[in-house]
PyMOL Python script that loads the backbone (N, CA, C, O; Angstrom):
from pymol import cmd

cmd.read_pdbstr("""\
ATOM      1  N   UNK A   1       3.760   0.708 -11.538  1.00  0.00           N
ATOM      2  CA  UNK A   1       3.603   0.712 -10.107  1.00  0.00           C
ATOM      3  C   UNK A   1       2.142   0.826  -9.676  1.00  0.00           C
ATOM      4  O   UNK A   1       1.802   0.425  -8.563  1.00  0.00           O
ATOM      5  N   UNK A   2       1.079   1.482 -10.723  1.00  0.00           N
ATOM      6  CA  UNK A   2      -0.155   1.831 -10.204  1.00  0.00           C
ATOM      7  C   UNK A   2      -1.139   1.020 -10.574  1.00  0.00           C
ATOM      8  O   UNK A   2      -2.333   1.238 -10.368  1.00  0.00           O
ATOM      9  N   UNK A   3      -0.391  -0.520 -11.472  1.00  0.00           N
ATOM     10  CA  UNK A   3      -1.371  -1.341 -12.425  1.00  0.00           C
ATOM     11  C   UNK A   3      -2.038  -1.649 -11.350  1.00  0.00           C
ATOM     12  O   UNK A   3      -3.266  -1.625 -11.441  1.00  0.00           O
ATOM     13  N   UNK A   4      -1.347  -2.059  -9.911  1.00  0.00           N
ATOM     14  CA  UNK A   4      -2.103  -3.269  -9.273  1.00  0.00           C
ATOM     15  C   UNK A   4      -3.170  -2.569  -8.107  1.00  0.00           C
ATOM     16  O   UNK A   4      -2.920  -1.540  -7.480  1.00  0.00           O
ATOM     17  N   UNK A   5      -4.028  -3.137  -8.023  1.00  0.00           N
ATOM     18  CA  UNK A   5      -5.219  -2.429  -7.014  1.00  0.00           C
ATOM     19  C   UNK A   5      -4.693  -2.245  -5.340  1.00  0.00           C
ATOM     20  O   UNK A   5      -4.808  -1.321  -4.535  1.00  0.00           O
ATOM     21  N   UNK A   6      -4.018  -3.722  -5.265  1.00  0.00           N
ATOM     22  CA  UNK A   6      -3.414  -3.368  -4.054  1.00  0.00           C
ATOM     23  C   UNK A   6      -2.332  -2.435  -3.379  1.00  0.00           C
ATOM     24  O   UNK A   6      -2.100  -2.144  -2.205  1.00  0.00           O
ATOM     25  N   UNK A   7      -1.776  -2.090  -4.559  1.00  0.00           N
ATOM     26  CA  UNK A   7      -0.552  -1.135  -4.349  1.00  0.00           C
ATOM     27  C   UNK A   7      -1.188   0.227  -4.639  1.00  0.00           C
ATOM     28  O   UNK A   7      -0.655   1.146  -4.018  1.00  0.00           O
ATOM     29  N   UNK A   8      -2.201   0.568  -5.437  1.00  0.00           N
ATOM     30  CA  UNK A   8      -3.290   1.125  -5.413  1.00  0.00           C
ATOM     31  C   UNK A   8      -3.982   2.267  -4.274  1.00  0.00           C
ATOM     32  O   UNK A   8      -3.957   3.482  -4.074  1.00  0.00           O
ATOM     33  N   UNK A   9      -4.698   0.850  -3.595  1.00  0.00           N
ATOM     34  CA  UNK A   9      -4.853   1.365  -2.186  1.00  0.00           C
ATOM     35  C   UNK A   9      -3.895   1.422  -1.362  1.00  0.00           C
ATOM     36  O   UNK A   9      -4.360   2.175  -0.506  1.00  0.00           O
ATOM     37  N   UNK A  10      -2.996   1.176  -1.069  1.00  0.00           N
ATOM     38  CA  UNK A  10      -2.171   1.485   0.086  1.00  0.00           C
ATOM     39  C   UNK A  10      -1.671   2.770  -0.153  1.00  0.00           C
ATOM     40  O   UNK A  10      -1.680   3.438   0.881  1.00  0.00           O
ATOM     41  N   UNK A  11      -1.125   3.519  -1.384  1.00  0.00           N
ATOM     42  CA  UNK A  11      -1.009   4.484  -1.888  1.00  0.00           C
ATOM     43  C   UNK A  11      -2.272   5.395  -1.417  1.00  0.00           C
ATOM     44  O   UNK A  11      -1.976   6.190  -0.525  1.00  0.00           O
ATOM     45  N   UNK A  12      -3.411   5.422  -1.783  1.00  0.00           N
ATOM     46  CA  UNK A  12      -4.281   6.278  -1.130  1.00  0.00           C
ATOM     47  C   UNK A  12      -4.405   6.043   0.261  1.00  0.00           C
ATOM     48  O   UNK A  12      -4.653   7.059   0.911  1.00  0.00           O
ATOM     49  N   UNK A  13      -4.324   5.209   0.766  1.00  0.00           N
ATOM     50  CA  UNK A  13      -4.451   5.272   2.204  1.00  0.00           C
ATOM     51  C   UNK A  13      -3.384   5.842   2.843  1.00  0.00           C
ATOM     52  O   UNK A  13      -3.764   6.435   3.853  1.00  0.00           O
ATOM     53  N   UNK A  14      -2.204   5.903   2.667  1.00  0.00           N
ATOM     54  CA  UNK A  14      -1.086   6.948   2.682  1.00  0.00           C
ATOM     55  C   UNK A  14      -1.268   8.313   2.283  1.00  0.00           C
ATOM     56  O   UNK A  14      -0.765   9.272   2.868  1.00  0.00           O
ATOM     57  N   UNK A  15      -1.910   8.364   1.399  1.00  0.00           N
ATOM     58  CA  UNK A  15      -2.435   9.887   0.950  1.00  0.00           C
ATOM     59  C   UNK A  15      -3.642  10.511   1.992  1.00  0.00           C
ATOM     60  O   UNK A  15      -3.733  11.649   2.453  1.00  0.00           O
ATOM     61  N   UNK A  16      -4.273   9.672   2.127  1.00  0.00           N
ATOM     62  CA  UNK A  16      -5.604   9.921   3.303  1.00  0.00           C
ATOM     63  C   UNK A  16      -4.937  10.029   4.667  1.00  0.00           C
ATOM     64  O   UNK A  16      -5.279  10.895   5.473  1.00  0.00           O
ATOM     65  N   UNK A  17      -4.129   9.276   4.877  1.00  0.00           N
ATOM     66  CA  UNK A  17      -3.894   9.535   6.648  1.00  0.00           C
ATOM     67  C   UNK A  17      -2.315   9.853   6.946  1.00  0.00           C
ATOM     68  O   UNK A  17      -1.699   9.682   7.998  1.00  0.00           O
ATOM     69  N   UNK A  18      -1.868  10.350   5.738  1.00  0.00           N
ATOM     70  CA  UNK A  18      -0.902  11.232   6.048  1.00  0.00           C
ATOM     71  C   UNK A  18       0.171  10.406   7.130  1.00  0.00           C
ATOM     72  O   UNK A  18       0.763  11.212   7.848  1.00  0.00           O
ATOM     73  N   UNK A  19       0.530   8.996   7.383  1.00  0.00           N
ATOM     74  CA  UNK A  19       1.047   8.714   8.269  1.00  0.00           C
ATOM     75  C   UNK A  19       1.044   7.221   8.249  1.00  0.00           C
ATOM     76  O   UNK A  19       0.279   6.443   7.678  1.00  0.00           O
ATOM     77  N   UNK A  20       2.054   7.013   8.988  1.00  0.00           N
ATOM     78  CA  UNK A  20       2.121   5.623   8.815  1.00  0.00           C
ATOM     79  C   UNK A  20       1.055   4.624   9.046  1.00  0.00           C
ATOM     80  O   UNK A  20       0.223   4.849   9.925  1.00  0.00           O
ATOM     81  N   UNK A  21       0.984   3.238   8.145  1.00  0.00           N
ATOM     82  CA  UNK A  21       0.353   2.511   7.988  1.00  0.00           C
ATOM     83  C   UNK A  21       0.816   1.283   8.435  1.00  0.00           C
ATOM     84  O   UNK A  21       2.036   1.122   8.466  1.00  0.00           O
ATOM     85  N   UNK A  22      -0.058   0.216   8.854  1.00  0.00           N
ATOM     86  CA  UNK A  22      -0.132  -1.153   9.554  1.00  0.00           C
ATOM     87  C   UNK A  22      -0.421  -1.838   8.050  1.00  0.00           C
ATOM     88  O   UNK A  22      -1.327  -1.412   7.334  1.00  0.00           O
ATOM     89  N   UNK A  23       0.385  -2.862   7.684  1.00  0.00           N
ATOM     90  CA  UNK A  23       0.034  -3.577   6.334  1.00  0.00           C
ATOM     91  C   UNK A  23      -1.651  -4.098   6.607  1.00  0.00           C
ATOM     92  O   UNK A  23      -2.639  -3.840   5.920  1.00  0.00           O
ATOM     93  N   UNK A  24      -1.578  -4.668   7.488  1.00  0.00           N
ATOM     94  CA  UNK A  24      -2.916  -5.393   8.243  1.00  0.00           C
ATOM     95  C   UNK A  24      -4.232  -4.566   8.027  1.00  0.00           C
ATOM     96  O   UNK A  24      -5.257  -5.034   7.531  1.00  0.00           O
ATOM     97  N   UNK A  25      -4.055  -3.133   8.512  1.00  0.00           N
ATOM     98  CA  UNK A  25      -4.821  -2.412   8.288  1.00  0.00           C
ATOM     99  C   UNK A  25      -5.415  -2.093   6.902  1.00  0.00           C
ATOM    100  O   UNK A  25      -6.461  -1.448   6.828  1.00  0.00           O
ATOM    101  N   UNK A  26      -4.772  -2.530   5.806  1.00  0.00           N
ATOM    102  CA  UNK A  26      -5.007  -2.331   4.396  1.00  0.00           C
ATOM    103  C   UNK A  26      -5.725  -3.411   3.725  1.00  0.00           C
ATOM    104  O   UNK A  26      -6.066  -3.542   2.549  1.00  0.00           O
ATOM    105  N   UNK A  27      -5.885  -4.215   4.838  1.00  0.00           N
ATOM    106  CA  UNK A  27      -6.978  -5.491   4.146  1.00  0.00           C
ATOM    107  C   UNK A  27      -8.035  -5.236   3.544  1.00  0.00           C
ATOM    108  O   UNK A  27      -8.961  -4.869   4.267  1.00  0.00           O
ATOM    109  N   UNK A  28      -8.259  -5.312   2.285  1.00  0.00           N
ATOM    110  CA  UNK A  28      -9.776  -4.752   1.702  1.00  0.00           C
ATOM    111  C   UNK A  28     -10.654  -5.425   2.018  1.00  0.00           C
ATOM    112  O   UNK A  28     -10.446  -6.622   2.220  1.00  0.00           O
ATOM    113  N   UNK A  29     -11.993  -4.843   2.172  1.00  0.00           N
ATOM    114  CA  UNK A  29     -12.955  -5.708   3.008  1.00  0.00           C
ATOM    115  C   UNK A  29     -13.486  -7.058   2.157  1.00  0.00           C
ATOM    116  O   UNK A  29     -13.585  -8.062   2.863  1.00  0.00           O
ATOM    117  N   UNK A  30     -13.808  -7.211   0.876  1.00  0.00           N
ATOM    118  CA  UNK A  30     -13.570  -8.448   0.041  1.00  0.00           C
ATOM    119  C   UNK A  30     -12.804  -9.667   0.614  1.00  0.00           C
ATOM    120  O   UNK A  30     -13.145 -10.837   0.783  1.00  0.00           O
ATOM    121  N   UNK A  31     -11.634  -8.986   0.859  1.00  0.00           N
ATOM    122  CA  UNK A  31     -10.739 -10.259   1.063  1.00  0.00           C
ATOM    123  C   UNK A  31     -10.773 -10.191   2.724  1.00  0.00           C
ATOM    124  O   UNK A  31     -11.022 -11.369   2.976  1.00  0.00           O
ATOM    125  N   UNK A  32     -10.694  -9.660   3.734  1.00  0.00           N
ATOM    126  CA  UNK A  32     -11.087  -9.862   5.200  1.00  0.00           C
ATOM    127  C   UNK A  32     -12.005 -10.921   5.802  1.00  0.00           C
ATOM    128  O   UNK A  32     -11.782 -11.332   6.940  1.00  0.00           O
ATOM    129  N   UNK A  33     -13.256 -11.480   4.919  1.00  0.00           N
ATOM    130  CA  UNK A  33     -14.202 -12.304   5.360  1.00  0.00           C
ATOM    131  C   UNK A  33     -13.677 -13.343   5.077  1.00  0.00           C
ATOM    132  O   UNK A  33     -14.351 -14.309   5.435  1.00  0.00           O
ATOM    133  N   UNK A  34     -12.236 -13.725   4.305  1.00  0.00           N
ATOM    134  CA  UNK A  34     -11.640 -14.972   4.553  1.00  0.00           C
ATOM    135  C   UNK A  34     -10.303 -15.128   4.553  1.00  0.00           C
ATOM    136  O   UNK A  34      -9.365 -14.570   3.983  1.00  0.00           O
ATOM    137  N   UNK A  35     -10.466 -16.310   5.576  1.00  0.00           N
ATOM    138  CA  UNK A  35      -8.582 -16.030   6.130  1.00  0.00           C
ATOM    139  C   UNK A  35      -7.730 -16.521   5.309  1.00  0.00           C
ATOM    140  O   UNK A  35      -6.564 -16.130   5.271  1.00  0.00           O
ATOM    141  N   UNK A  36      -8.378 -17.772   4.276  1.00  0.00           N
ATOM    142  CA  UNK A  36      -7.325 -18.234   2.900  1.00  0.00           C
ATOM    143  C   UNK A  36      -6.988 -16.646   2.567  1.00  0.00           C
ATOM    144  O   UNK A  36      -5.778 -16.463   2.699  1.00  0.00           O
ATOM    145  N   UNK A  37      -7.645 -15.521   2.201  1.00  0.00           N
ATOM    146  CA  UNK A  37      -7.550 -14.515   0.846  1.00  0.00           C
ATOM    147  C   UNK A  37      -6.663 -13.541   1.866  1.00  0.00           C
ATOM    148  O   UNK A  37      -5.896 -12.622   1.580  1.00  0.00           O
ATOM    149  N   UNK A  38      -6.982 -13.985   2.931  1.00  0.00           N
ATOM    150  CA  UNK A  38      -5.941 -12.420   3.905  1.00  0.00           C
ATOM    151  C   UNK A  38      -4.729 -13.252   3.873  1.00  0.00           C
ATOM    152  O   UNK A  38      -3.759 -12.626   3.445  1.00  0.00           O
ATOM    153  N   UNK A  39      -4.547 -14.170   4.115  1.00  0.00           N
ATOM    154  CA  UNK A  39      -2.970 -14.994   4.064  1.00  0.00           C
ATOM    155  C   UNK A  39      -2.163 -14.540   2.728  1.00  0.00           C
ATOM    156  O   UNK A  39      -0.976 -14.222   2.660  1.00  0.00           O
ATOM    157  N   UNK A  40      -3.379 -14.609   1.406  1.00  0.00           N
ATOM    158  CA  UNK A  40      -3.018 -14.165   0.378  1.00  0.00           C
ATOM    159  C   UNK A  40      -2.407 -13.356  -0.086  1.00  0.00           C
ATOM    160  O   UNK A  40      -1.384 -13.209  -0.756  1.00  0.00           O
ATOM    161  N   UNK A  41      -3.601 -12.502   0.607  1.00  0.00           N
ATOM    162  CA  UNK A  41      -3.225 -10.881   0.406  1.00  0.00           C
ATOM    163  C   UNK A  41      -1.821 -10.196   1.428  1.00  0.00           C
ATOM    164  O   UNK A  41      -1.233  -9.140   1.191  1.00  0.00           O
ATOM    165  N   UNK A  42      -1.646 -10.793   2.145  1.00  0.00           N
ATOM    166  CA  UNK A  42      -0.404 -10.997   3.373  1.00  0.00           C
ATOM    167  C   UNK A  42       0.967 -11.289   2.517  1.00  0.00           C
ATOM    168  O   UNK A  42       1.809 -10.413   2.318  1.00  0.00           O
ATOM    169  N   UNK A  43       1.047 -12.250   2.175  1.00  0.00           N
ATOM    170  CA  UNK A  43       2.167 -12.606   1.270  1.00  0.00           C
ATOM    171  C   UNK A  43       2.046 -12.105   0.078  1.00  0.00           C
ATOM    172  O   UNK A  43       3.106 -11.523  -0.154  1.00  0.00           O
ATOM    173  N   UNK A  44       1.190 -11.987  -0.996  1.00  0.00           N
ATOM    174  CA  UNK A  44       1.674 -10.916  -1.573  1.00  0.00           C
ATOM    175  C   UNK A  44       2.036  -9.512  -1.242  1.00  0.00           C
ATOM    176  O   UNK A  44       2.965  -9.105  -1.939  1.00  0.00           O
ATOM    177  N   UNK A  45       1.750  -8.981  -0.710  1.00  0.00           N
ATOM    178  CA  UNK A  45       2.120  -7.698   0.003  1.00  0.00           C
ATOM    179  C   UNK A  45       3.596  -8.103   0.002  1.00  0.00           C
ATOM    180  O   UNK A  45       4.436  -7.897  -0.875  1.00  0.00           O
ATOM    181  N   UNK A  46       3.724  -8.715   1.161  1.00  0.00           N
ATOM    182  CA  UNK A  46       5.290  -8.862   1.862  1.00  0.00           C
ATOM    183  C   UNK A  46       6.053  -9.165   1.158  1.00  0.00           C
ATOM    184  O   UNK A  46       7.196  -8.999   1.584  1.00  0.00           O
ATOM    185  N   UNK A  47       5.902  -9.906  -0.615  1.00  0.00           N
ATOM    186  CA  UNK A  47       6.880 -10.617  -1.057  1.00  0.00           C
ATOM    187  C   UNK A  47       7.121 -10.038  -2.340  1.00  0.00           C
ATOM    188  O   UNK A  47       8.050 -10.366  -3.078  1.00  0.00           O
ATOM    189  N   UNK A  48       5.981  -8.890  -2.663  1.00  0.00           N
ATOM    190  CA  UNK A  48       5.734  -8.499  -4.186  1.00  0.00           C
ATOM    191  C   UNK A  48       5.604  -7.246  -4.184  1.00  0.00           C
ATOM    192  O   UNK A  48       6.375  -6.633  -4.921  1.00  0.00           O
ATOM    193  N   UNK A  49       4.753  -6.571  -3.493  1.00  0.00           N
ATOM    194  CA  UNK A  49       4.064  -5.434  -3.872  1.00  0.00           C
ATOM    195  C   UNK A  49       5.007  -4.329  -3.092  1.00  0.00           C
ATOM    196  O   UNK A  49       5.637  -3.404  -3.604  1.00  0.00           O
ATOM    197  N   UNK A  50       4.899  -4.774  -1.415  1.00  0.00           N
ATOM    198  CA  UNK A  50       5.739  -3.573  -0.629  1.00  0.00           C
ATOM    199  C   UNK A  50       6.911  -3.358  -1.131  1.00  0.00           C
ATOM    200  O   UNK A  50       7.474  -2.265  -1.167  1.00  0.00           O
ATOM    201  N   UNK A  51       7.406  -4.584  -1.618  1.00  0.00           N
ATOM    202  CA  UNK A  51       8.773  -4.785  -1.734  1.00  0.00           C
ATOM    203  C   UNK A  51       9.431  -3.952  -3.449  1.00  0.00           C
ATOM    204  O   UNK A  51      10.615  -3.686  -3.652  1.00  0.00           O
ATOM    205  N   UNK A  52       8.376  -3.721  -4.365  1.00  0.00           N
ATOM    206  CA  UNK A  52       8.796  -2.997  -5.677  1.00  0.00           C
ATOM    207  C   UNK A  52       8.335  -1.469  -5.084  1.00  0.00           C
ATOM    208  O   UNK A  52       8.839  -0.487  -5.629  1.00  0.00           O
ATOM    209  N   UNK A  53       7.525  -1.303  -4.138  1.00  0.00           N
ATOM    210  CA  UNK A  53       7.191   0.379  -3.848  1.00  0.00           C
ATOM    211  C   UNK A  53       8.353   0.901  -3.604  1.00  0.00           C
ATOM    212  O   UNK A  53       8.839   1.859  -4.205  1.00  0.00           O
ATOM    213  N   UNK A  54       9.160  -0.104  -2.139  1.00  0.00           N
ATOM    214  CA  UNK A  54      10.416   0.461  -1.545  1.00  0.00           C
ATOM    215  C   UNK A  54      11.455   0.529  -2.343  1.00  0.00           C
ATOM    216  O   UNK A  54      12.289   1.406  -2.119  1.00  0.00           O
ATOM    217  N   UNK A  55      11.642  -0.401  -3.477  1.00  0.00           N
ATOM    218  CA  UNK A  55      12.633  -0.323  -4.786  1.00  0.00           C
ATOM    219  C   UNK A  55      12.747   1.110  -5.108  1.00  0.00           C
ATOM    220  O   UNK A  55      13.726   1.837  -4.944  1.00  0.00           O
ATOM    221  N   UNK A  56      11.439   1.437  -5.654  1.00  0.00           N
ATOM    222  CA  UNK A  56      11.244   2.834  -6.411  1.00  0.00           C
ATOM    223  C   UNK A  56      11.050   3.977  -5.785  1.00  0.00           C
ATOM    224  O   UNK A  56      10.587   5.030  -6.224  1.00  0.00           O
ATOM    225  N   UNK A  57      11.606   3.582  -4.253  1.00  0.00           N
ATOM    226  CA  UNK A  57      11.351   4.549  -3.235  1.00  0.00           C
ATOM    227  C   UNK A  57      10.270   5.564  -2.765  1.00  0.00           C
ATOM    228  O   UNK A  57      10.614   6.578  -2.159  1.00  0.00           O
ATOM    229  N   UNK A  58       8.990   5.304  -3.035  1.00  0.00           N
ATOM    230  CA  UNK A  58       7.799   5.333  -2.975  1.00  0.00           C
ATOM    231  C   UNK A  58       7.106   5.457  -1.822  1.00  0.00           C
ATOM    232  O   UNK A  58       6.371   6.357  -1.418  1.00  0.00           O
ATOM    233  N   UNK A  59       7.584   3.992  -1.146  1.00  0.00           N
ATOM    234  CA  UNK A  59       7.157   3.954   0.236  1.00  0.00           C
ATOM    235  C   UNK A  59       8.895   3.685   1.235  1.00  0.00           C
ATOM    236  O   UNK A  59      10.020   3.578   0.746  1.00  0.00           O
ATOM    237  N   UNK A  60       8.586   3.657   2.343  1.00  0.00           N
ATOM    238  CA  UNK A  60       9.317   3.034   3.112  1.00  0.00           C
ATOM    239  C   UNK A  60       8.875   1.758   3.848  1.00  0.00           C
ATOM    240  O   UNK A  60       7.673   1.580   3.652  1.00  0.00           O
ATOM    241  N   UNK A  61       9.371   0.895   4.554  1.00  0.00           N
ATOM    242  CA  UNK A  61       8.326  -0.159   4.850  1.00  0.00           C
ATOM    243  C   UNK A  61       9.534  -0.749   5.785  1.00  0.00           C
ATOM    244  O   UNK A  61      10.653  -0.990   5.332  1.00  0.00           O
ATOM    245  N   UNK A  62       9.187  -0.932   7.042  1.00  0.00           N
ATOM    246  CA  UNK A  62       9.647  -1.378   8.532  1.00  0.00           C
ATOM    247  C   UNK A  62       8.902  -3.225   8.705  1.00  0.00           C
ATOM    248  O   UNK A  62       7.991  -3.686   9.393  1.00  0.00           O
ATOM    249  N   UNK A  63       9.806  -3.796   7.748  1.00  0.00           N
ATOM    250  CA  UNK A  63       9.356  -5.039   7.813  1.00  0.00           C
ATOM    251  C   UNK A  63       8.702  -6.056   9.120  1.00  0.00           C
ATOM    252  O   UNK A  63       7.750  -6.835   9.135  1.00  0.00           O
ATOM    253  N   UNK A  64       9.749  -5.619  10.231  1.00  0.00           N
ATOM    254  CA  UNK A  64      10.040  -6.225  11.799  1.00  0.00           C
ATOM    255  C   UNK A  64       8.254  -5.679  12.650  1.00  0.00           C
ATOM    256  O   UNK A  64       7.484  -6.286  13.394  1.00  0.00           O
ATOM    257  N   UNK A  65       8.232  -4.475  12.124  1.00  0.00           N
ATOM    258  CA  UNK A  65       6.885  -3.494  12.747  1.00  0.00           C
ATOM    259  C   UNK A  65       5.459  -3.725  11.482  1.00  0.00           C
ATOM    260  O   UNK A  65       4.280  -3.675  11.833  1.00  0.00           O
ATOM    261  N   UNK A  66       5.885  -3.962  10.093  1.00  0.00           N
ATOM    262  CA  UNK A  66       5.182  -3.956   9.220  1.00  0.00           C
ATOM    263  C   UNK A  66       4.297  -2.787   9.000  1.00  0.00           C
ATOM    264  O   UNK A  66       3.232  -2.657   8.397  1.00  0.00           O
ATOM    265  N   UNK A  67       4.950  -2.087   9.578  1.00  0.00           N
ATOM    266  CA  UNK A  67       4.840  -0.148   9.195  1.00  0.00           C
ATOM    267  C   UNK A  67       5.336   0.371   7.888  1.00  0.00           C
ATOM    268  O   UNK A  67       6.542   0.372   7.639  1.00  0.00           O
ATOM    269  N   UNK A  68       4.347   0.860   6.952  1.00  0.00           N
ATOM    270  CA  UNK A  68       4.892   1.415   5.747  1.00  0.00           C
ATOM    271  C   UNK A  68       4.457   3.245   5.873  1.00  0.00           C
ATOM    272  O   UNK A  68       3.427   3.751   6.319  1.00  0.00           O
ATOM    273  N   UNK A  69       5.354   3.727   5.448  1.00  0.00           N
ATOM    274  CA  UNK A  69       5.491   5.677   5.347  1.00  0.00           C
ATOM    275  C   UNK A  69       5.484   5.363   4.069  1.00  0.00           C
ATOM    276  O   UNK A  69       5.766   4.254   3.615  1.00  0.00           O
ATOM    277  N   UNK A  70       4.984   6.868   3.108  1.00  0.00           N
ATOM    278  CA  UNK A  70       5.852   7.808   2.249  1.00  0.00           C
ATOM    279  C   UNK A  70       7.003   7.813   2.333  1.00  0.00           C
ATOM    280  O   UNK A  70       7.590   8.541   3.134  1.00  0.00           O
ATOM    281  N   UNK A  71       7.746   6.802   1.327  1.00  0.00           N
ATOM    282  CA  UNK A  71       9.060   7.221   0.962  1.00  0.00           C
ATOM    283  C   UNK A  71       9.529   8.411   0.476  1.00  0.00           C
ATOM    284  O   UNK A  71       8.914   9.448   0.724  1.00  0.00           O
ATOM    285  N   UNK A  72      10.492   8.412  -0.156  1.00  0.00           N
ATOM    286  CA  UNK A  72      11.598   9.829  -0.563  1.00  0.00           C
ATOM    287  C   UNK A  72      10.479  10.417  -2.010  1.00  0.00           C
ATOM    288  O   UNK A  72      10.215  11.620  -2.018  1.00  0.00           O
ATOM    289  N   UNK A  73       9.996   9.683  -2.946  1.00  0.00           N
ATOM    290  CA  UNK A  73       9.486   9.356  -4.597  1.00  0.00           C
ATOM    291  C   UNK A  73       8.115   9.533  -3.932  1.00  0.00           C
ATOM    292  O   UNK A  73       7.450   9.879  -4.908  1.00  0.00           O
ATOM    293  N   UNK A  74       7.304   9.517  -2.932  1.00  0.00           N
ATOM    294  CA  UNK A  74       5.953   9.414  -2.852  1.00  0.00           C
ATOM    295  C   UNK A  74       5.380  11.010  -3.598  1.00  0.00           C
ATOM    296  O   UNK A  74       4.314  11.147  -4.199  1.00  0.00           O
ATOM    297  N   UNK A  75       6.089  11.754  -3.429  1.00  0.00           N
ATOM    298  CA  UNK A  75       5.268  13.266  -3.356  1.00  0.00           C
ATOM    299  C   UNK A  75       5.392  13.402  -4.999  1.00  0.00           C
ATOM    300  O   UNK A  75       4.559  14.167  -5.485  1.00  0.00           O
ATOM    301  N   UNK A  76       6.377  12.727  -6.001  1.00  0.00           N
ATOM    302  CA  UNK A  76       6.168  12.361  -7.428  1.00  0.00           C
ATOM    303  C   UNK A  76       5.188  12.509  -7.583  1.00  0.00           C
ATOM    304  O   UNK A  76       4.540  13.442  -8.058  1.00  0.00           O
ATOM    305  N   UNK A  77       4.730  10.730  -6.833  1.00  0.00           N
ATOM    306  CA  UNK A  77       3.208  10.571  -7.621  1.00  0.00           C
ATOM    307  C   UNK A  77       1.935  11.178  -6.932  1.00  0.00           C
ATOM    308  O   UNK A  77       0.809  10.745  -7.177  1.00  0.00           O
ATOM    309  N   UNK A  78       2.073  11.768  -6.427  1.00  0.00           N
ATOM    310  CA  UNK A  78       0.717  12.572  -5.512  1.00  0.00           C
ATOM    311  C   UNK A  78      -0.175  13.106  -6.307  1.00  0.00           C
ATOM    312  O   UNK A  78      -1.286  13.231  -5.792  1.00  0.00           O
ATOM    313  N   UNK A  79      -0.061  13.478  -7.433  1.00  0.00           N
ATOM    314  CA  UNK A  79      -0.972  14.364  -8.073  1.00  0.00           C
ATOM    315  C   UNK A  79      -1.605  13.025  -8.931  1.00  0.00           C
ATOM    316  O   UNK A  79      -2.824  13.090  -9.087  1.00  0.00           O
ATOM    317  N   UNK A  80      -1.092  12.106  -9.369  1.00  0.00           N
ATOM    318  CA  UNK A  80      -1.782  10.887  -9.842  1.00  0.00           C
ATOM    319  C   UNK A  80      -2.518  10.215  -9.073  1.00  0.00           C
ATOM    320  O   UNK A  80      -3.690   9.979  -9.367  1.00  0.00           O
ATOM    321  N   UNK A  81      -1.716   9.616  -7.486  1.00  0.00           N
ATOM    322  CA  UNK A  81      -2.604   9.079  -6.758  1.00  0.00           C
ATOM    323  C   UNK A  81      -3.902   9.734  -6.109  1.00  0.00           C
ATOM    324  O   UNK A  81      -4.866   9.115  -5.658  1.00  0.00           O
ATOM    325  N   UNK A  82      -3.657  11.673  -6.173  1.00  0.00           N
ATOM    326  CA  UNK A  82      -4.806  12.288  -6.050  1.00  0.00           C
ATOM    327  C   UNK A  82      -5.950  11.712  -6.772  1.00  0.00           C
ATOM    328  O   UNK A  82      -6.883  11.057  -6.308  1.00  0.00           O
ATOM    329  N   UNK A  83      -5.638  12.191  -8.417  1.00  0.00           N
ATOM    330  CA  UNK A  83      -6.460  11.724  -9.061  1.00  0.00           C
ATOM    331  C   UNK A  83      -7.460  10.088  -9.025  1.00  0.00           C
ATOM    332  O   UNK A  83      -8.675   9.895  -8.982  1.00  0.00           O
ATOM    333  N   UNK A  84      -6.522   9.333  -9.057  1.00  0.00           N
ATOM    334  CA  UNK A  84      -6.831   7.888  -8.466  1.00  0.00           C
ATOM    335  C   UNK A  84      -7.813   7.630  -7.412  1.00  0.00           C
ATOM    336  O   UNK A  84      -8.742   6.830  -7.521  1.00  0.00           O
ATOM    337  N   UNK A  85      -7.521   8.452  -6.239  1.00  0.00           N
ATOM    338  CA  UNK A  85      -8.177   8.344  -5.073  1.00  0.00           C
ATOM    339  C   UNK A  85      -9.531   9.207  -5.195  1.00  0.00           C
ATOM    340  O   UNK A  85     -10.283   9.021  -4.238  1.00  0.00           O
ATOM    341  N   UNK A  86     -10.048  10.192  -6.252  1.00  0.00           N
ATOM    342  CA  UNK A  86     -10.919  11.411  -6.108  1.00  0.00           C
ATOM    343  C   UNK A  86     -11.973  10.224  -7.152  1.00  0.00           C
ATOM    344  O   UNK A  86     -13.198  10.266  -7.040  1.00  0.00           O
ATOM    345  N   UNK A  87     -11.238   9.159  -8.189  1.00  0.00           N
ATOM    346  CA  UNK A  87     -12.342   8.414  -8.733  1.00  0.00           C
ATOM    347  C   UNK A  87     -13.135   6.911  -8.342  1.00  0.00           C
ATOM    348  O   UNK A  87     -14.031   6.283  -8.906  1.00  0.00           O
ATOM    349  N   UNK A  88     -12.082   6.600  -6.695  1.00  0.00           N
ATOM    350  CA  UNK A  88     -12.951   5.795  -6.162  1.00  0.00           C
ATOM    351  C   UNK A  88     -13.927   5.928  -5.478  1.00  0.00           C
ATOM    352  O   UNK A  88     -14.568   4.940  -5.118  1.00  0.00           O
TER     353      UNK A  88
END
""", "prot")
cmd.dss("prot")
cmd.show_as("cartoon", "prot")
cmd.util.cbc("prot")
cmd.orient("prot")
């Protein structure tokens, strides 16, 4: 679940603001300066990444709003994604 960078960050950014998240808002700035790589990064999200967090109940994710919470499994990995987040 933690191979991929993007699932990665959204995980710390959930850890940092304690509250729900805008997928949009998680655009890394790399990929923001172009709209091919945000389309990219858009559909994978929506079709790959959100979609195995909410499997493993991790996150929750409000497809219609594209609002993702801390799922039920998030507070599991907290002490990893701590770690994770204290070495970027």
């Amino acid at each position: 679940m933690l191979a991929n960078a993007y699932r990665r960050h959204l995980l710390i950014t959930l850890l940092e603001q304690d509250q729900q998240v805008n997928i949009q808002s998680l655009i890394p700035v790399d990929v923001a300066s172009n709209s091919e790589d945000v389309d990219l990064f858009t559909i994978q999200m929506i079709h790959s990444h959100l979609p195995k967090l909410e499997n493993a109940d991790i996150i929750e994710w409000d497809e219609e709003t594209e609002q993702v919470q801390k799922g039920p499994h998030y507070e599991d990995l907290r002490p990893l994604i701590q770690m994770l987040a204290e070495q970027c």
